[in-house]
FIKOLBA-100811 format. One record per residue (C-alpha): residue number from 1; residue in three letters; x, y, z. Coordinates in Angstrom, 1 decimal, always signed. Each point is the difference from the previous one (the first is absolute). Example, Ala and Ser with C-alpha at 12.3 -4.5 7.8 and 13.67 -1.06 7.14 Angstrom:
2
<donu rolo="1" drendren="ALA" px="+12.3" py="-4.5" pz="+7.8"/>
<donu rolo="2" drendren="SER" px="+1.4" py="+3.4" pz="-0.7"/>
END
This chain:
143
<donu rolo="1" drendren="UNK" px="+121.3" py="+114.5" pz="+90.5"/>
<donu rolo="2" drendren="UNK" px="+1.0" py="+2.7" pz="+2.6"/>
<donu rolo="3" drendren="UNK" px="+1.8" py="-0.2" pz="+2.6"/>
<donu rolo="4" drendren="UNK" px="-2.8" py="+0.1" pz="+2.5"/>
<donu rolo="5" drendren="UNK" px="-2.0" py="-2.1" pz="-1.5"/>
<donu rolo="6" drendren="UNK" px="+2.5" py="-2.5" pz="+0.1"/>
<donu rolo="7" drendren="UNK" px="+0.3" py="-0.1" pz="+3.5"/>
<donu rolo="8" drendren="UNK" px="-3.8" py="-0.2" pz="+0.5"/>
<donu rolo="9" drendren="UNK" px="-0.2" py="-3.0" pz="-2.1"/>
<donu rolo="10" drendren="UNK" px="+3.2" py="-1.5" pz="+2.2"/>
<donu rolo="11" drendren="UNK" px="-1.8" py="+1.0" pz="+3.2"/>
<donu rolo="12" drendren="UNK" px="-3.2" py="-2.2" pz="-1.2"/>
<donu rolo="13" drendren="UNK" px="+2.0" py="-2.7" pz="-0.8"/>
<donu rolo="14" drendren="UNK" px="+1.6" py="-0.1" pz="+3.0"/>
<donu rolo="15" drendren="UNK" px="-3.5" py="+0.5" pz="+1.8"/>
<donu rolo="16" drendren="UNK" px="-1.2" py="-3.0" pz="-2.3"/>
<donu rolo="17" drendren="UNK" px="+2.8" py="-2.1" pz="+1.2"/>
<donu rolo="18" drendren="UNK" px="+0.0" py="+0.4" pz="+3.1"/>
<donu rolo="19" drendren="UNK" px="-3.7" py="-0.9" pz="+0.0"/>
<donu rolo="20" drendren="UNK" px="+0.4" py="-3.4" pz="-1.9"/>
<donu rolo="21" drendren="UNK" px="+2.7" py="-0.8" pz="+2.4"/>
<donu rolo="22" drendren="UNK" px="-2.3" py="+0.9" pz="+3.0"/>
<donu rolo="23" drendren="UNK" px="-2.6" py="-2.6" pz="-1.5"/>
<donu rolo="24" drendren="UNK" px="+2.9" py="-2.8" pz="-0.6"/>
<donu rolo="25" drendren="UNK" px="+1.2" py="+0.5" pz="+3.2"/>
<donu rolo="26" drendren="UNK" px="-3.7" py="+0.2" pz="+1.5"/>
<donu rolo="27" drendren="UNK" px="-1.0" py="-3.3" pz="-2.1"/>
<donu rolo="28" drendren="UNK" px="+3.2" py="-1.8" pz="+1.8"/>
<donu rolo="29" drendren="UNK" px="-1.6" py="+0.5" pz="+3.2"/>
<donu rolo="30" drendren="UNK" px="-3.4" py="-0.2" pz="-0.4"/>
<donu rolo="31" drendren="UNK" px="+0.3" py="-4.1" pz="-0.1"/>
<donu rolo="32" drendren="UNK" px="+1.6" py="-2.1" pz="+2.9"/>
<donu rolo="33" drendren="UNK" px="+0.3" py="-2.9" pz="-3.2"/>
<donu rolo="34" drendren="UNK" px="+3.1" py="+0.8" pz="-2.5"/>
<donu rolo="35" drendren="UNK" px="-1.6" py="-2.2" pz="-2.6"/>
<donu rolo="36" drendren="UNK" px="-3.3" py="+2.9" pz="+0.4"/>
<donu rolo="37" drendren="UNK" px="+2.4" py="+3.0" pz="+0.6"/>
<donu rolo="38" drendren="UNK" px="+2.0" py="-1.0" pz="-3.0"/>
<donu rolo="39" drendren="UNK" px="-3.7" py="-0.6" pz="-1.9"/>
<donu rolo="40" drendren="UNK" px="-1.0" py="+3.3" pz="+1.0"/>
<donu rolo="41" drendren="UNK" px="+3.0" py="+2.1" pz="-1.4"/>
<donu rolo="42" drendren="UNK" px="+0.3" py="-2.3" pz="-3.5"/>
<donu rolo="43" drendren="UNK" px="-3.8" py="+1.2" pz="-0.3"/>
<donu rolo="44" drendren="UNK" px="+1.2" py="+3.7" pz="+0.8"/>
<donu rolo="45" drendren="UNK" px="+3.0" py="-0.4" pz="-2.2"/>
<donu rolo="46" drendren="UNK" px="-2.6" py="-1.5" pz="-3.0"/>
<donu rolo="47" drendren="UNK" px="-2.0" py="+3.5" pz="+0.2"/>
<donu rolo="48" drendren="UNK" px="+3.3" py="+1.9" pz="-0.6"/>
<donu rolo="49" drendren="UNK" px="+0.7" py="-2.8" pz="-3.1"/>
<donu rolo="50" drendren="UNK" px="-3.5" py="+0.4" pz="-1.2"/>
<donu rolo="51" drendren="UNK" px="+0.4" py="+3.8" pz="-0.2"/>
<donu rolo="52" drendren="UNK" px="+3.0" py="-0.3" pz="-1.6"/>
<donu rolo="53" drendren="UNK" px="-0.9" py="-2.2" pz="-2.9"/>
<donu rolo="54" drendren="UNK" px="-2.6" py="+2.2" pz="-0.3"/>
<donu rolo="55" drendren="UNK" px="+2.7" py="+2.7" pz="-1.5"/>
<donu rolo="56" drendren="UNK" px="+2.3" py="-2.7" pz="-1.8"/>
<donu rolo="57" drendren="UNK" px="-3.2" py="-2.3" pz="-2.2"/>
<donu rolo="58" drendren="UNK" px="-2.3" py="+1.7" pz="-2.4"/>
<donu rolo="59" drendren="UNK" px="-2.6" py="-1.3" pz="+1.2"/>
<donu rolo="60" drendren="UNK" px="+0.4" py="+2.3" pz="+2.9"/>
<donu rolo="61" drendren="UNK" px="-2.8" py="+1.3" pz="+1.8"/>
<donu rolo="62" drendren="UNK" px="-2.8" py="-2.1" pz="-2.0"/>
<donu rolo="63" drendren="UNK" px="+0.6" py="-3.5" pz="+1.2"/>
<donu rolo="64" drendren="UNK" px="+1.4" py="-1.5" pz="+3.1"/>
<donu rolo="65" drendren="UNK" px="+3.7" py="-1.3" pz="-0.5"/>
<donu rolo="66" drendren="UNK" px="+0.8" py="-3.5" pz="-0.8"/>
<donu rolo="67" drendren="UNK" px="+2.2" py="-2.6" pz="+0.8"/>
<donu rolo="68" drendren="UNK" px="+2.0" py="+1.2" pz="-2.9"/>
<donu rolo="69" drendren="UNK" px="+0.2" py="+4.0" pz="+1.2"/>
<donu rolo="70" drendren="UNK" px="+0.9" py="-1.3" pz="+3.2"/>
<donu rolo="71" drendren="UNK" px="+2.7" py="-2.1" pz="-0.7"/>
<donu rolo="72" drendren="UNK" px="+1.8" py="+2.8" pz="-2.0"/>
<donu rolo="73" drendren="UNK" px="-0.9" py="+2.4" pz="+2.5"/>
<donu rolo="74" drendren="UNK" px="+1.5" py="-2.1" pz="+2.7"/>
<donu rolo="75" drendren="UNK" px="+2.8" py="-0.5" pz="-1.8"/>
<donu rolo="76" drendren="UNK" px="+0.4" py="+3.3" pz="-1.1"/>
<donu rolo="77" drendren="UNK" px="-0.1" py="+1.6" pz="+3.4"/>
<donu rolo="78" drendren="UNK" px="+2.8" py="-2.7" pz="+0.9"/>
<donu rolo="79" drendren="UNK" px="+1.9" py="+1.3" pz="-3.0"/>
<donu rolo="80" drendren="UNK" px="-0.4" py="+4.0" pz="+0.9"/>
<donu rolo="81" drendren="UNK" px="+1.2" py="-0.4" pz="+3.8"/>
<donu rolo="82" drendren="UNK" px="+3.2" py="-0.4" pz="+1.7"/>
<donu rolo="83" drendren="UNK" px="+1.2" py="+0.9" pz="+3.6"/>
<donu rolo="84" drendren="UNK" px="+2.7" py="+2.0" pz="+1.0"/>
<donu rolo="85" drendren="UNK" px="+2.7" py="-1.2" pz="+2.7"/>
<donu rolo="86" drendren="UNK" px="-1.7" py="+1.8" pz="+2.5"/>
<donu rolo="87" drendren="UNK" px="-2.9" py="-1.6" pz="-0.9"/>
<donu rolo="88" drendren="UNK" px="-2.2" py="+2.6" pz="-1.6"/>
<donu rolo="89" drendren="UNK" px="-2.1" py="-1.2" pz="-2.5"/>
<donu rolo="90" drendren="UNK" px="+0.7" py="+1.6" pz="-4.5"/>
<donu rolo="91" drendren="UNK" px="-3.1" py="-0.2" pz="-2.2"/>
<donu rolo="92" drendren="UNK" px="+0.9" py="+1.3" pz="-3.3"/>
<donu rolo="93" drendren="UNK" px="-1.6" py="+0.1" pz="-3.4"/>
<donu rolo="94" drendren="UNK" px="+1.9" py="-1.4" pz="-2.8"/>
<donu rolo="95" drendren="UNK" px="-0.8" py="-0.4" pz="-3.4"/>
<donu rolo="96" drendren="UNK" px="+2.4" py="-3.1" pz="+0.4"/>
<donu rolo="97" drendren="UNK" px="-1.2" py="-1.5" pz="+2.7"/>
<donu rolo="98" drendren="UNK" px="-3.5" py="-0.3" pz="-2.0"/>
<donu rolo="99" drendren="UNK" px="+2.0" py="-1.6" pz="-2.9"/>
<donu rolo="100" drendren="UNK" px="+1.3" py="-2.3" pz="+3.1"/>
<donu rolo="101" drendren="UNK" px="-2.9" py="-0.6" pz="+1.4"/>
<donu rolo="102" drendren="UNK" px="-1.7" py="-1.1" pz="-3.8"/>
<donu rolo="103" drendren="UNK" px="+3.7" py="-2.3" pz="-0.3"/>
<donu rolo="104" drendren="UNK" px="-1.1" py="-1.4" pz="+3.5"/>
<donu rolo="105" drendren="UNK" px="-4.1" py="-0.6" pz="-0.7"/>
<donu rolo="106" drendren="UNK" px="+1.1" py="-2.0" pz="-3.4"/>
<donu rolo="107" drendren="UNK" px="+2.0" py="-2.3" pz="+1.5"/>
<donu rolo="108" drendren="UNK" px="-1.9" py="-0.8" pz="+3.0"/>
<donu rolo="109" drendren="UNK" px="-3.4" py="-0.5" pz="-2.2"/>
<donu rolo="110" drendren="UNK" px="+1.5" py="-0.2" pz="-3.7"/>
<donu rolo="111" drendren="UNK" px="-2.6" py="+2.6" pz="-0.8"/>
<donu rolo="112" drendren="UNK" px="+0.2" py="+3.4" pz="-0.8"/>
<donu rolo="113" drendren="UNK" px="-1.4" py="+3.0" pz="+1.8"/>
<donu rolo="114" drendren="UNK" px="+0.8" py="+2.6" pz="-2.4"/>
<donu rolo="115" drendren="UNK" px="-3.9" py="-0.2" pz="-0.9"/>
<donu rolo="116" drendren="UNK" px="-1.1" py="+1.0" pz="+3.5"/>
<donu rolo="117" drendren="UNK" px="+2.4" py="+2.9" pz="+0.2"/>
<donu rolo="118" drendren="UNK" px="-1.0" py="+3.7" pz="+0.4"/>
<donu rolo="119" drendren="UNK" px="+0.6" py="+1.7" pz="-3.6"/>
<donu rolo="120" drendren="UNK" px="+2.0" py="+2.3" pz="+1.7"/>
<donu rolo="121" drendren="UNK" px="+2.0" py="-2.4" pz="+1.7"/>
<donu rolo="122" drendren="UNK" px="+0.5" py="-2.0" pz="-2.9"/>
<donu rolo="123" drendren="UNK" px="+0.9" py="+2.8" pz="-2.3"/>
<donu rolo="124" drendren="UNK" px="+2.7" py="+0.9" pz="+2.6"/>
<donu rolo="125" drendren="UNK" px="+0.9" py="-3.6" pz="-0.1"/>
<donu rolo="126" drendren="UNK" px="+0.6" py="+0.1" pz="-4.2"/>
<donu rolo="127" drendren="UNK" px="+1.7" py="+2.7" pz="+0.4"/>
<donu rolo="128" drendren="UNK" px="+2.7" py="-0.9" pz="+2.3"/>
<donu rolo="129" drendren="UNK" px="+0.5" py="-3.5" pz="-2.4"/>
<donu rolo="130" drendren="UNK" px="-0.4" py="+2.2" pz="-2.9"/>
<donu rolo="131" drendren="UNK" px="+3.4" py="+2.2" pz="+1.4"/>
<donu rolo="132" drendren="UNK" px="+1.9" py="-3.0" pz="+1.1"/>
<donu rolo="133" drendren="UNK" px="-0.4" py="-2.0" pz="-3.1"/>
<donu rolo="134" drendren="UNK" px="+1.3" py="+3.6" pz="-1.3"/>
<donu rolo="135" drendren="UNK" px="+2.5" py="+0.1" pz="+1.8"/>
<donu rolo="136" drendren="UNK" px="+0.9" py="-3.9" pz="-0.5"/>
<donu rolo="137" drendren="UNK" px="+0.1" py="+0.6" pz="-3.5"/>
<donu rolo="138" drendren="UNK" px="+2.3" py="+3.2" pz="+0.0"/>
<donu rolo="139" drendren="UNK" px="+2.5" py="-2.4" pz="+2.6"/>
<donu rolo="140" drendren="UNK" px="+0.5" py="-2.1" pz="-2.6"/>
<donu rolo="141" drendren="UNK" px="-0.5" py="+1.6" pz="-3.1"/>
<donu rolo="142" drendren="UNK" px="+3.5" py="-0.3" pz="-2.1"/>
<donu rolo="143" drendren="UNK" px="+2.3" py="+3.2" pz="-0.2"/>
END
């Protein structure tokens, strides 16, 4: 990518951003209730959720997202984001926080969601065990 077209796409996400905030913040107010304020932003937030899953299941696009896809979204999202001290929020793609995420989704449901991956996602997950087990093995391989 050039240059310039990097900072277009940064501009739009920041437009993006800022417009998703303007809606949270624009939820908050629009109830005098906490209970319905806090109902109408989890119902904002779910859109974002459902979008996402979208990307991370193979089903994407075809079918609506289950309980399942939103689960490991969830927990994926929770996995991808951490805060700064000033308080600006870090999302970050990571191969390993997928793996994570998978670690996470077993233990909480003793299922697997390998089967609902994307391919691609799932290839990028393979790979990544595929080079640690690698690199296990070459740790303690004997000299």
């Amino acid at each position: 990518m050039s240059e310039e077209s990097d900072k277009q796409q940064q501009e739009i996400a920041t437009l993006i951003c800022r417009n998703v905030a303007e809606q949270f913040s624009l939820a908050s107010r629009a109830c005098s209730d906490s209970a319905e304020a806090c109902t109408l932003a989890t119902s904002l937030t779910l859109v974002g959720v459902t979008a996402t899953a979208m990307y991370i299941t193979k089903v994407g696009n075809d079918n609506p997202p289950n309980n399942d896809d939103v689960l490991f979204t969830c927990l994926f999202v929770a996995n991808s984001v951490c805060f700064n001290d000033d308080g600006a929020a870090l999302v970050e793609f990571e191969t390993s926080n997928v793996v994570k995420t998978l670690q996470m989704f077993w233990d909480i449901t003793g299922r697997s969601f390998e089967p609902g991956l994307n391919e691609g996602l799932l290839r990028r997950v393979n790979d990544s065990r595929q080079k640690a087990e690698a690199a296990m093995a070459d740790k303690f391989r004997p000299q």
